[in-house]
N, C-alpha and C positions, 0 to 999 in steps of 0.2 A: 573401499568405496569412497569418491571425492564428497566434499561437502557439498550439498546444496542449501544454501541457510533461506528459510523464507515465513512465512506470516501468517494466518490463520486469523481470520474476524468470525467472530459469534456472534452475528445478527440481532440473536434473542435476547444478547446481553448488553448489546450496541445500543446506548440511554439518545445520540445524538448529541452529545455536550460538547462536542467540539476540542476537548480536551487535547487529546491528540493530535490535532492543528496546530493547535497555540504552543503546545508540548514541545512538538516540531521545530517549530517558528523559533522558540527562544535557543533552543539548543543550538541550532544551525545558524543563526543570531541573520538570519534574514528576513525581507519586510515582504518578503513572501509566503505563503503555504504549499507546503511540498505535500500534503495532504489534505481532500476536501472529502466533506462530510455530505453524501446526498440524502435526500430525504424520496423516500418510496411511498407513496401516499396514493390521496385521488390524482383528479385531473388537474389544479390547482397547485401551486407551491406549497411545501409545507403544512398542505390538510389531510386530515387522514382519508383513507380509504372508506367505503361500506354508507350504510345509511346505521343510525344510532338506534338499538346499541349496540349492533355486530361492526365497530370501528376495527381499524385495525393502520399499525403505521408502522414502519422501518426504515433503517439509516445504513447506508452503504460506505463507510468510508473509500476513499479511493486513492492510491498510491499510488510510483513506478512499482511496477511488479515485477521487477527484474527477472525478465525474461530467459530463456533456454537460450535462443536464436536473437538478442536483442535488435529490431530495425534502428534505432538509434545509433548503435555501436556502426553499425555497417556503413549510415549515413554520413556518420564523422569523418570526413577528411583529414581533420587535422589529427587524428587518436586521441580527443581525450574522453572520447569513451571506451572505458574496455571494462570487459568481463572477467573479474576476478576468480578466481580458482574456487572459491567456495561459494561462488553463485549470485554476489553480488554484482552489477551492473552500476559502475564506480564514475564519475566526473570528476576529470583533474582539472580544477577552472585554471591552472595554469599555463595548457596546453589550450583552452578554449580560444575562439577568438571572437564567438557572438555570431555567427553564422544564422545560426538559427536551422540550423539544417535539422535536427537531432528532434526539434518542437516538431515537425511538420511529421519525419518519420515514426514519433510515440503512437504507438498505436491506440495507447490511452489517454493518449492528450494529456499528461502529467507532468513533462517537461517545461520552467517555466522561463521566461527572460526577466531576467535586474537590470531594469531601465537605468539605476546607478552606475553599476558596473559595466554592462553592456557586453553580457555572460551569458550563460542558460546556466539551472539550477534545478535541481532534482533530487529526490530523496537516494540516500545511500545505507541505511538501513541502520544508521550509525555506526559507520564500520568503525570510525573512532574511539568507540565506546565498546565496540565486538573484540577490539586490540586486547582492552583492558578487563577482558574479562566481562562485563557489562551486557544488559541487554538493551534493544534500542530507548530511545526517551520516549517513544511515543504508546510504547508496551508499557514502562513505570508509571505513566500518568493517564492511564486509560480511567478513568471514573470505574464502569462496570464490570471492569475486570476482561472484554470482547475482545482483547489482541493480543495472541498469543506468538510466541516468535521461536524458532529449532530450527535443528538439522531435518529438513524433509528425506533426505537418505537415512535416519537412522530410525530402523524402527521402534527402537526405546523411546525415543523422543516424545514431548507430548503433542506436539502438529502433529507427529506421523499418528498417532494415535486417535488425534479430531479427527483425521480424513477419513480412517479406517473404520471409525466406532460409528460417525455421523454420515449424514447426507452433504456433500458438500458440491461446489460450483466453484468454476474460473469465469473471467471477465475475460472473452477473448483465447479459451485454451488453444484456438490452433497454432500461438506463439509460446506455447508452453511457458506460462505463467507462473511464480512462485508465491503467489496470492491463493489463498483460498479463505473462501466463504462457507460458513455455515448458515442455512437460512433459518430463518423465526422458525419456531413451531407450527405445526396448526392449533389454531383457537381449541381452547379446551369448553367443551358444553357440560353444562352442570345440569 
């Protein structure tokens, strides 16, 4: 069975520190974020839910989720997107030309443009760092420990294992997504 490499967020353990943005951000040494951090709250930015004291708050990171079918890939004219054998959904900014085509078809709206360069830019899951054995930077520098990263085809693996043991959700599954979400608990009452 091919690889499929992909990501697993634990909600419950998801602090919102951002970590994993800025994580991001320096590895890939762009004055972008290939990763935003949403906050699940009330009606309001960044307030929690409930009336006090049954609050309650969570944080959804959001990535490319390198899709089964990616519309990105398909939208590229020029190929520099393509689908790697082990499940990554890769940008050759070499082959880019700034179309912009690829932003419009994310279905996550996570593809970004570098006004410098005059590119699109999107996360690759650190495949630089998957070469060498490595896992991504945004997994090493997670604060809470909430981003787990494997082979989704293997069932040893520990994602195959989150999905299996826990409750989990896609962001969009009918693009078969290689994100998954665990969500919070319920409120424990004492």
């Amino acid at each position: 069975m091919m690889k499929r490499l992909g990501i697993v967020i634990d909600q419950e353990r998801c602090i919102g520190c951002e970590a994993c943005s800025v994580a991001c951000r320096i590895e890939n040494e762009t004055p972008n974020f290939w990763i935003n951090v949403e906050t699940q709250g009330g009606t309001q930015k960044d307030t929690p839910k409930g009336t006090f004291p049954d609050l309650s708050i969570s944080f959804l990171p959001k990535l490319c989720n390198h899709c089964d079918n990616p519309p990105c890939v398909e939208a590229c004219t020029e190929e520099a997107l393509t689908k790697l054998d082990n499940g990554i959904v890769f940008l050759n900014q070499g082959e880019c030309t700034g179309c912009q085509a690829c932003l419009t078809a994310c279905p996550y709206e996570i593809i970004v443009f570098n006004d410098k360069s005059n590119l699109a830019e999107k996360c690759n899951l650190c495949s630089h760092r998957i070469d060498e054995g490595l896992e991504p930077f945004c997994v090493i520098c997670c604060e809470g420990q909430a981003i787990h990263f494997g082979d989704l085809n293997d069932p040893n693996s520990k994602v195959a294992h989150m999905i299996s043991e826990r409750k989990t959700f896609q962001l969009k599954p009918e693009v078969s997504p290689s994100v998954y979400y665990c969500p919070p608990k319920p409120k424990r009452r004492l």
